[in-house]
DRENMISE-687539 format. One line per field, with one value per residue (C-alpha): chain; x, y, z. Coordinates in steps of 0.2 Angstrom, whole numbers, always signed. Example, Ala and Ser with C-alpha at 12.3 -4.5 7.8 and 13.67 -1.06 7.14 Angstrom:
chaine = [A; A]
X = [+62; +68]
Y = [-22; -5]
Z = [+39; +36]
END
This chain:
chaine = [A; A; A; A; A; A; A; A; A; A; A; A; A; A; A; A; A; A; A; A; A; A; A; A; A; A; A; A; A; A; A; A; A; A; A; A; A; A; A; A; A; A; A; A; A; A; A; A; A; A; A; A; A; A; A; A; A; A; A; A; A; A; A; A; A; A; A; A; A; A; A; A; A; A; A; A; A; A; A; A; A; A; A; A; A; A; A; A; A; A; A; A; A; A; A; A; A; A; A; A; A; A; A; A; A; A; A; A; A; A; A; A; A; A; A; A; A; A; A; A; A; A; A; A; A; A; A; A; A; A; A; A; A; A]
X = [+353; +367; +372; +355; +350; +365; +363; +345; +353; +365; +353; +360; +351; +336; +324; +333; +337; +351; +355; +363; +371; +388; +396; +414; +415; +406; +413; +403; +408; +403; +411; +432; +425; +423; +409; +406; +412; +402; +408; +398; +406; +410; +391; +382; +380; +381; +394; +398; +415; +425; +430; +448; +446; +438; +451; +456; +473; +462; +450; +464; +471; +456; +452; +468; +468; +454; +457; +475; +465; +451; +464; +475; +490; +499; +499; +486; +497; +490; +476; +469; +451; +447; +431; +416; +413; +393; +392; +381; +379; +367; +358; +344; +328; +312; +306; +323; +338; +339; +351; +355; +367; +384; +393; +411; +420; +439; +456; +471; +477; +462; +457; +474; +472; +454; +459; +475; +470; +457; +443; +455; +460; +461; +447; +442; +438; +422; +417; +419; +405; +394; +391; +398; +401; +414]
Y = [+459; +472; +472; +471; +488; +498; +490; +497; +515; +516; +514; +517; +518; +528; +534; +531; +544; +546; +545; +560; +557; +561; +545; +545; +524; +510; +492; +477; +460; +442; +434; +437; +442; +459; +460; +479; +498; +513; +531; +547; +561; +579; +582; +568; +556; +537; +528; +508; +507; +497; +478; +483; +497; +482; +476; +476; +484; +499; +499; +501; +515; +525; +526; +528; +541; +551; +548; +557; +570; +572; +576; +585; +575; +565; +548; +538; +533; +515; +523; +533; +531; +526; +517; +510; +492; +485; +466; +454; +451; +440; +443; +436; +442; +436; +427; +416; +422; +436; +444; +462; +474; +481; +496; +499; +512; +504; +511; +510; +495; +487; +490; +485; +468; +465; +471; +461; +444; +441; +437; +421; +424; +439; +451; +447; +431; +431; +439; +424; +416; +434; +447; +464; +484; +495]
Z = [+578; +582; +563; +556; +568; +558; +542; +545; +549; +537; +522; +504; +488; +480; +492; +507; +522; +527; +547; +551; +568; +574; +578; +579; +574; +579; +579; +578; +583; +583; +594; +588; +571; +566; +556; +552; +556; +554; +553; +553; +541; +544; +538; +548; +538; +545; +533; +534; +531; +518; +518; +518; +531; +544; +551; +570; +568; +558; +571; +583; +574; +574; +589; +597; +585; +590; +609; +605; +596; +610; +621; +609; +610; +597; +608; +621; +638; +643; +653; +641; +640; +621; +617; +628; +626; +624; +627; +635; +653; +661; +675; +684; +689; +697; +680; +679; +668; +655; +644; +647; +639; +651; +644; +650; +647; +642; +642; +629; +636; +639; +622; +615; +624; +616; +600; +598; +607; +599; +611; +615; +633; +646; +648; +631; +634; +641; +622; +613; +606; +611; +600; +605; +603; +603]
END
């Protein structure tokens, strides 16, 4: 549902409105696949990028990147907040068990280990199998 919510957003063709919100990238996972990046440009507009540009080392890249520029360095340290993660967490209620969504806001290295492990082991592995937000 996550990727058809930004494929709805990000609509292209005749007749269709452009989102403009300032997002500064959105990475969508299924499980240790990542399925799609969005961008906003310098007027607004919501982009998906490119086939060659999803990659997890690119992803990696960027947002280092813009947590160096945030905090007008040229490097993250390790503790660097970076991204915010959105993933599952299961809790239950009075009616049994239901799915709600945890947002954590994740550092350099945390994001390094997600990113490079590949939802196989670690922190990351609790994301396999689960569809995911960075």
């Amino acid at each position: 549902m996550e990727l058809s919510f930004w494929q709805l957003l990000h609509k292209q063709g005749a007749g269709a409105l452009p989102l403009k919100q300032r997002i500064p990238e959105v990475a969508i996972f299924c499980g240790t696949e990542l399925e799609a990046c969005f961008y906003s440009n310098q007027r607004g507009i919501l982009h998906r990028r490119s086939e060659s540009e999803t990659t997890c080392e690119m992803l990696l890249d960027r947002l280092l990147g813009l947590a160096a520029r945030q905090n007008e360095r040229t490097e993250c340290s390790p503790s660097t907040p970076v991204a915010i993660l959105r993933c599952p967490r299961h809790a239950a209620d009075e009616s049994g068990s239901s799915a709600l969504t945890e947002a954590v806001v994740i550092d350099a290295a945390d994001l390094m280990e997600i990113l490079e492990d590949g939802g196989g082991g670690g922190r990351s592995r609790t994301l396999g199998g689960v569809n995911w937000t960075l």
